[in-house]
C-alpha positions as CSV (number, residue, x, y, z in Angstrom):
1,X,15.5,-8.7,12.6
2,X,12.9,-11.0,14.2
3,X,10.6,-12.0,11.2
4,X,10.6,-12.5,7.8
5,X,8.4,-12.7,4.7
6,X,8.6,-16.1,3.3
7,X,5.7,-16.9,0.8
8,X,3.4,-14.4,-1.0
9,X,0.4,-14.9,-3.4
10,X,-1.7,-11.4,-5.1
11,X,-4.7,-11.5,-7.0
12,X,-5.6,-9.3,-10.0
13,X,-6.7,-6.3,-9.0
14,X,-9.5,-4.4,-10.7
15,X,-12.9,-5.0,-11.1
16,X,-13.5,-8.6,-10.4
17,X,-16.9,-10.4,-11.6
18,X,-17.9,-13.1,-9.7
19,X,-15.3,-13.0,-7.1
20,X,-16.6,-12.3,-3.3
21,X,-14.5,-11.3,-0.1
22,X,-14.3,-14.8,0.8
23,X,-13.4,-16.4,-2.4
24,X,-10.8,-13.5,-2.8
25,X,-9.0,-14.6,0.6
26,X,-9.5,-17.9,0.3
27,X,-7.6,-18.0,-3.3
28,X,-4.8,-15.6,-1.9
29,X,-4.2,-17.5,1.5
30,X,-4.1,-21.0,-0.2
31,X,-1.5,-20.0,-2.9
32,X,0.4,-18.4,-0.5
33,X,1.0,-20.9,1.9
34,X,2.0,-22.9,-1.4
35,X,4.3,-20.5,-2.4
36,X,6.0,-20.4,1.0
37,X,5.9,-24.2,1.1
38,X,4.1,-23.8,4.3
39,X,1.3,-26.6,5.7
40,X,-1.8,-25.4,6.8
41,X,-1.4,-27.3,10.1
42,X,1.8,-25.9,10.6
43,X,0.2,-21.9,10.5
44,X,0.3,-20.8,14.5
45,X,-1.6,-17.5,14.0
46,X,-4.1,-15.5,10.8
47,X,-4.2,-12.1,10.5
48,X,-6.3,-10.7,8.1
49,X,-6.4,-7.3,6.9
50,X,-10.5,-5.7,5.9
51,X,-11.3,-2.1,6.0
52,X,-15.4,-2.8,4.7
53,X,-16.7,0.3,6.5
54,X,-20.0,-0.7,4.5
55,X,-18.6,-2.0,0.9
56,X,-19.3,-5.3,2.1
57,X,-22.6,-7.0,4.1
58,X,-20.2,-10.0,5.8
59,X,-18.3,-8.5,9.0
60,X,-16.6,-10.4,11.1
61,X,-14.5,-11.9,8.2
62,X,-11.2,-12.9,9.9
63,X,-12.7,-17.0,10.4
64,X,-13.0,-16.6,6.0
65,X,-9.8,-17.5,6.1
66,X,-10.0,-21.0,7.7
67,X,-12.2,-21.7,4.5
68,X,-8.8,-22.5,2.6
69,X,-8.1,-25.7,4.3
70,X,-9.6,-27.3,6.9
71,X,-6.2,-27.5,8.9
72,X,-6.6,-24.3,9.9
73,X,-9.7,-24.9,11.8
74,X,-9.0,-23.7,15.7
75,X,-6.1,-21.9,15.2
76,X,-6.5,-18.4,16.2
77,X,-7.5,-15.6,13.1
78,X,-8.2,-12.1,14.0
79,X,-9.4,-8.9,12.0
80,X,-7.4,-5.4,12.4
81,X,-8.4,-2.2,10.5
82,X,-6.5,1.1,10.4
83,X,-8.3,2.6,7.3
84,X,-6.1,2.6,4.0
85,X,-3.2,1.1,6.3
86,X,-5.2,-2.0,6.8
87,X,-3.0,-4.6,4.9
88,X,0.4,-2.9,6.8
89,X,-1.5,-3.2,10.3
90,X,-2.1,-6.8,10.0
91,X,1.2,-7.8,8.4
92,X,2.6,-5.6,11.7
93,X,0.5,-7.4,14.1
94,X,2.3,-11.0,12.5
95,X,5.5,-9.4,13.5
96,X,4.5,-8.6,17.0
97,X,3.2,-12.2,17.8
98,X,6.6,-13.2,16.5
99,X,8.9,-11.2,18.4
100,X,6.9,-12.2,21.5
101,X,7.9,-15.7,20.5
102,X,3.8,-16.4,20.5
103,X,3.8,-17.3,17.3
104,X,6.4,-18.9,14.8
105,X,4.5,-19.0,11.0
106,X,1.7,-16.5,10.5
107,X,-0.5,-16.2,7.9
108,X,-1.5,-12.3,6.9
109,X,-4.3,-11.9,4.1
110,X,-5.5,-8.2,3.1
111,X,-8.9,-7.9,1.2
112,X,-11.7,-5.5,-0.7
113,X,-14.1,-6.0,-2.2
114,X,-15.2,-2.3,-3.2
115,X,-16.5,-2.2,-7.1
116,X,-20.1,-4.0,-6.0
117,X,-20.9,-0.6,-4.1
118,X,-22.8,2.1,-5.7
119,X,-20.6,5.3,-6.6
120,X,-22.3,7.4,-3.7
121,X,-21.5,5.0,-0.8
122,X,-18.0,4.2,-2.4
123,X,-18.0,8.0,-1.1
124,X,-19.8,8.4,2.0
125,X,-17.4,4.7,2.8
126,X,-14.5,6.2,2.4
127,X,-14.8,9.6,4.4
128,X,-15.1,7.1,7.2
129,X,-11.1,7.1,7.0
130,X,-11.4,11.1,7.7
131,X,-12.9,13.0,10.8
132,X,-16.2,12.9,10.1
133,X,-17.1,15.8,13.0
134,X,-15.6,18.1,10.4
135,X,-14.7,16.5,7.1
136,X,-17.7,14.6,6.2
137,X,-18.8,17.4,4.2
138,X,-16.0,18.2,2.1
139,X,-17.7,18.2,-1.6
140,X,-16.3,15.3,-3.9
141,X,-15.7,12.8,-0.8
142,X,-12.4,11.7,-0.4
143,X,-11.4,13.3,-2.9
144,X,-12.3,16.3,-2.3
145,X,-10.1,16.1,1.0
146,X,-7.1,15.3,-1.1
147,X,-8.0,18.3,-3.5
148,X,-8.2,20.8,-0.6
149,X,-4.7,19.3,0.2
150,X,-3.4,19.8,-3.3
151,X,-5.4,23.5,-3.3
152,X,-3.0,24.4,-0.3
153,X,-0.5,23.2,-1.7
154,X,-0.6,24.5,-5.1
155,X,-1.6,28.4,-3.3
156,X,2.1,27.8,-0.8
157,X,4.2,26.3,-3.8
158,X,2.8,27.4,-7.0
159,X,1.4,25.5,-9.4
160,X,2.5,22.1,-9.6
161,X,0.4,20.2,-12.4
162,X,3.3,19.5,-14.4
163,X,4.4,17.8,-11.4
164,X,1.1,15.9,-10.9
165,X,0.9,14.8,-14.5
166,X,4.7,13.1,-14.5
167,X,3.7,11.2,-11.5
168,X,0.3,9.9,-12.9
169,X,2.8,9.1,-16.1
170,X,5.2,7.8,-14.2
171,X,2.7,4.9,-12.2
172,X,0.4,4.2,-15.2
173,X,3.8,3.6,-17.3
174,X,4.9,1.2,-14.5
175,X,1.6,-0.4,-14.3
176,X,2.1,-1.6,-17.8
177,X,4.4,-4.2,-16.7
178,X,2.4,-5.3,-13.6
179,X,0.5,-8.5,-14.6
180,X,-1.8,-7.4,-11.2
181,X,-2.5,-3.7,-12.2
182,X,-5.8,-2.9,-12.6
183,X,-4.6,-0.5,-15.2
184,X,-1.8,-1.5,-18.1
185,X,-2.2,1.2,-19.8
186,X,0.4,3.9,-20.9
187,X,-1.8,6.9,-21.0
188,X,1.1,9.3,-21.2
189,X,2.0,13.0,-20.1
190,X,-0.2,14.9,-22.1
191,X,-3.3,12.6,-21.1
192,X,-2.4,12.8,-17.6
193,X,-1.7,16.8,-17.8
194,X,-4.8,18.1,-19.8
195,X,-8.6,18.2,-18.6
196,X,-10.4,16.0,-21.2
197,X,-14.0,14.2,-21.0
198,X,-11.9,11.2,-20.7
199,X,-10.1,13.1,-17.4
200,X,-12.1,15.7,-16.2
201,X,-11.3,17.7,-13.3
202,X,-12.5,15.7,-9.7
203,X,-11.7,18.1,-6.9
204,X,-9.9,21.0,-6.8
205,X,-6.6,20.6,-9.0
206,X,-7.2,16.8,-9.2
207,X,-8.4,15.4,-12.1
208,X,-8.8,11.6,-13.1
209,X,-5.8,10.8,-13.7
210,X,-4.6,11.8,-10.3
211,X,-6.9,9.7,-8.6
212,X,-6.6,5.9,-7.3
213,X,-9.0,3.3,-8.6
214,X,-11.9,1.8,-6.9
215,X,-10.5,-2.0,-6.8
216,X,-11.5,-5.5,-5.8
217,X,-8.6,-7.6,-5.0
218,X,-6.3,-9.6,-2.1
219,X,-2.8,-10.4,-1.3
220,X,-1.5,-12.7,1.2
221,X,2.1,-13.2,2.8
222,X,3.7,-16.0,5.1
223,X,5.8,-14.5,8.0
224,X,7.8,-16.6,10.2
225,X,11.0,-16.0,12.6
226,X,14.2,-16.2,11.5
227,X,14.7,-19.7,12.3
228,X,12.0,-21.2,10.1
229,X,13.0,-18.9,7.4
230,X,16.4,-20.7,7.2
231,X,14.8,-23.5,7.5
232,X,13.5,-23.5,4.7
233,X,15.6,-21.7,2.4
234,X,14.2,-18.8,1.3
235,X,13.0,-15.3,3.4
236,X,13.1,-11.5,2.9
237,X,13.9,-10.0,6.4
238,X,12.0,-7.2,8.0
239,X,15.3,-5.0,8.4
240,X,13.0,-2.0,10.3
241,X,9.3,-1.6,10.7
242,X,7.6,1.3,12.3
243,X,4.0,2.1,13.0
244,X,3.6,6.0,13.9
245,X,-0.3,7.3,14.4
246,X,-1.0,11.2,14.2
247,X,-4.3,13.4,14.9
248,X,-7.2,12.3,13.6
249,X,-8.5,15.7,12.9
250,X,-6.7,17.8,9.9
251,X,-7.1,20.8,11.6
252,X,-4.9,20.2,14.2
253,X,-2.2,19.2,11.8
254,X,-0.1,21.1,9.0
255,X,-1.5,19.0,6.8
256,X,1.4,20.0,3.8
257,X,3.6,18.5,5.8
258,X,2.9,14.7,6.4
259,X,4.6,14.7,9.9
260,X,3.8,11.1,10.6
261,X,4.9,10.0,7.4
262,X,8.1,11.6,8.0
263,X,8.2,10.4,12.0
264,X,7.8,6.4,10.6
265,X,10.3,7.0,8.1
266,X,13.0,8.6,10.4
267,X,12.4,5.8,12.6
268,X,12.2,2.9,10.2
269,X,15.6,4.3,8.9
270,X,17.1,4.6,12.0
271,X,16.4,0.9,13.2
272,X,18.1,-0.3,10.0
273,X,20.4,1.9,10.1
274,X,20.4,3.0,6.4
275,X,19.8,6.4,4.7
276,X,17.0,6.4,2.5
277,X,19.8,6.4,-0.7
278,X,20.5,2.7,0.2
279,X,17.3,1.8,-1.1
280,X,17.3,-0.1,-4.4
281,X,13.3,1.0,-4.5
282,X,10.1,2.6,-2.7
283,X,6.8,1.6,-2.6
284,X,4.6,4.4,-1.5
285,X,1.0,4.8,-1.4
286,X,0.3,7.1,-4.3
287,X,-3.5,7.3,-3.7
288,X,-3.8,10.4,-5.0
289,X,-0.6,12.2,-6.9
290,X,-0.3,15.1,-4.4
291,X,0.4,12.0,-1.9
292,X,2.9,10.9,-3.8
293,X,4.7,14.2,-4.2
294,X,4.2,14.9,-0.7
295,X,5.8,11.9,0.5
296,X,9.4,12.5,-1.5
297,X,9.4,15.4,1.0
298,X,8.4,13.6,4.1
299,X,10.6,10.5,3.5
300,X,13.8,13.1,3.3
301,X,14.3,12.8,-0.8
302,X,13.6,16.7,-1.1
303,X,13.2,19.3,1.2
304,X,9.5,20.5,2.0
305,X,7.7,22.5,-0.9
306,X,10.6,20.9,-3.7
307,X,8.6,17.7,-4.2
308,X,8.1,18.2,-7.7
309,X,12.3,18.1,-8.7
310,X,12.1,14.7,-7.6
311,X,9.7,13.8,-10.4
312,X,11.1,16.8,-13.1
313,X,14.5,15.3,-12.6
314,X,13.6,11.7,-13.3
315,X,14.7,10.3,-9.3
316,X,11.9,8.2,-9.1
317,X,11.5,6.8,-12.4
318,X,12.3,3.5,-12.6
319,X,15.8,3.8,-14.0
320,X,16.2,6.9,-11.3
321,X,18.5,7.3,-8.3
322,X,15.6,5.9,-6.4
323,X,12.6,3.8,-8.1
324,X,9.5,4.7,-6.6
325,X,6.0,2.5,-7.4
326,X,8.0,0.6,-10.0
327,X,4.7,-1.6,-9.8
328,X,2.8,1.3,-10.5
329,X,1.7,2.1,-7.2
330,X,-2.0,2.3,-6.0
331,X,-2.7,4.5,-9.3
332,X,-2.4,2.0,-11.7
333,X,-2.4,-1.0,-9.6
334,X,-5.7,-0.6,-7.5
335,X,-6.7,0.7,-4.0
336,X,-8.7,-2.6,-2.6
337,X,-8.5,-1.1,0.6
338,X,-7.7,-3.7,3.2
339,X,-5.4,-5.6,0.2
340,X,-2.6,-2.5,-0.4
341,X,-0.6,-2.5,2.5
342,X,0.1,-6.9,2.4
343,X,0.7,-6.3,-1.7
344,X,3.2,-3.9,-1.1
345,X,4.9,-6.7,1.4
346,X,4.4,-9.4,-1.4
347,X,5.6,-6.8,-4.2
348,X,8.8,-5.8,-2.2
349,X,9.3,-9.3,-1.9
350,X,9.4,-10.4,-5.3
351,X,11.5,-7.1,-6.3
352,X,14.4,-8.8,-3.6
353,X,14.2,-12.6,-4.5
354,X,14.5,-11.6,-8.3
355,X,10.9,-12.6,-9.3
356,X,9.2,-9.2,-10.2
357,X,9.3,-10.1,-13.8
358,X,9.1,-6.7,-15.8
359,X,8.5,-4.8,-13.2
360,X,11.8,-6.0,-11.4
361,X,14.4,-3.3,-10.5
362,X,18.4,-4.5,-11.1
363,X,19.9,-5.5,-8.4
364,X,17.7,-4.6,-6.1
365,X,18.9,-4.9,-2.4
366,X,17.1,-2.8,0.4
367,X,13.4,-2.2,-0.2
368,X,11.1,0.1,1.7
369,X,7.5,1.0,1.4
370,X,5.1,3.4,3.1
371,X,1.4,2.8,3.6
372,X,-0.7,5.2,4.6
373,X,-4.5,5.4,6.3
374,X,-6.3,8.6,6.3
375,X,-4.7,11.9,5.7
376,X,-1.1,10.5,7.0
377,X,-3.3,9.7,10.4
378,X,-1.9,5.7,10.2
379,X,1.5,5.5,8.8
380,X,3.5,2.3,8.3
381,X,7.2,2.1,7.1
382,X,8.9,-1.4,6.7
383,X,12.5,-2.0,5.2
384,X,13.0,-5.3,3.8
385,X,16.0,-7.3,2.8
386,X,16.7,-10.9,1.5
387,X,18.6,-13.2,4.0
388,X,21.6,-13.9,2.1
């Protein structure tokens, strides 16, 4: 344990009027360095977490930040991307300047700004996460990839839009109680399972319901070393994080299978030496339900091919042997891309400090997300803990 999370802001997600990239991460880095009870002069290092690939006209973003108080003028701010892992690669790159002892307080912001962008470049932006050589024309954009995904899936395993449905169910229920959610709506099973105008069919198998939103929104954490995080009183450790980065291409993957997903996992678990059943709850980045159900077999909840029992047998409800996207996950909460993987650090945080409101899980202990860019090309594990 070398780092730990010690002050978190989020933003609504959704559809924000008026907001901009850089009033989005100046609002989430200047309550969060509040929250941790941090000073701006005190801040050694920014990190800041921006996919853009076109959905917004400022590049070079990572100085925004400095905007939030003039104390952090000079200190040293960098932009990382990893595609829909952005938010987890930046909160990672905090941890390594800390365990190199370069750094002692960092300050990670993830951002989008995503719903200002016509529908066909929200496309044609996205499938810049995928190998465009050969997956640039797949019909229906990202999508589409995920529903060729769910296609195999559904022509190996059978059918499983029962399954689908109870997941979209399960995260839009959740969402209710996340005051952040794009979505609070309980749209039930049989919305979720039938083809409607309101939820037509997308790609493939998928319909609407299946399908992530197109979000605007940030989130912002304060990591610092042990230490300071006694110091001053409060801190959820980083018990394990792993990074593990596969093929590029899909073709040179099984892509049913998720294989870096289940490499960061094995080694996440491994490091904190806990079984995934230790875990009082699971974030995991549901941006499409086929991911969702994919990733209960890669993290080791169900063999591969028996995704859908976890869901049919009620595991990952909320009151289930193992909560998974009690927030709601990226269905009902939002998919600003470069924001997800630093929300799911804030939201793990609140669930272990006792301040997740509704959405909080009992007792809740051992935390552990997954955030994923690509087709399970960038894949981030963390397992976090409250210093007790």
């Amino acid at each position: 344990m070398t780092a730990c999370i010690v002050g978190w802001a989020h933003t609504p997600f959704g559809k924000l009027a008026g907001e901009s990239v850089e009033s989005l991460i100046v609002k989430a880095a200047s309550d969060a360095l509040t929250d941790a009870g941090v000073a701006a002069k005190d801040v050694d290092e920014i990190v800041l977490g921006h996919f853009n690939a076109g959905f917004s006209p400022q590049d070079f973003t990572a100085a925004l930040v400095l905007q939030a108080s003039p104390d952090l003028r000079f200190k040293r701010a960098t932009r990382v991307e990893n595609a829909c892992a952005t938010g987890s690669a930046a909160v990672h790159q905090a941890i390594k300047s800390i365990a190199a002892r370069d750094a002692r307080i960092v300050l990670v912001v993830g951002v989008e700004q995503m719903t200002t962008t016509p529908g066909p470049d929200i496309g044609r932006n996205l499938l810049k996460a995928s190998y465009v050589r050969e997956e640039a024309d797949i019909e229906g954009g990202f999508a589409g990839v995920f529903g060729k995904i769910a296609s195999s899936y559904f022509q190996k395993y059978g059918d499983q839009s029962d399954a689908l449905a109870m997941i979209a169910a399960k995260n839009h229920k959740n969402g209710v109680s996340n005051p952040y959610a794009q979505m609070r709506k309980d749209v039930g099973y049989e919305f979720c399972r039938n083809e409607s105008e309101k939820n037509p069919y997308v790609a493939g198998p998928l319909k609407r319901t299946d399908c992530s939103l197109v979000s605007d929104g940030a989130a912002a954490v304060v990591i610092t070393d042990v230490e300071t995080a006694l110091r001053l009183g409060k801190g959820v450790a980083f018990r394990a994080n792993a990074h593990v980065q596969d093929f590029l291409p899909m073709s040179k993957r099984d892509i049913l299978k998720f294989e870096g997903c289940a490499a960061a996992w094995q080694k996440a678990l491994a490091q904190a030496g806990v079984a995934l059943g230790d875990l009082s709850l699971v974030e995991t980045h549901d941006c499409f339900t086929i991911a969702e159900l994919i990733e209960y077999e890669a993290m080791g909840l169900v063999p591969e091919g028996q995704g859908a029992r976890a869901i049919k047998e009620g595991w990952t409800q909320k009151d289930g042997k193992l909560p998974i996207n009690p927030s709601g996950g990226l269905k009902a909460k939002g998919h600003p891309i470069g924001a997800t993987g630093v929300s799911m650090h804030a939201l793990a945080a609140m669930q272990l400090t006792g301040k997740a409101g509704d959405m909080q899980i009992k007792d809740a202990k051992l935390a552990g997300l997954f955030n994923m860019g690509g087709t399970a090309v960038a894949n981030y594990v963390s397992i976090l803990e409250r210093i007790r």
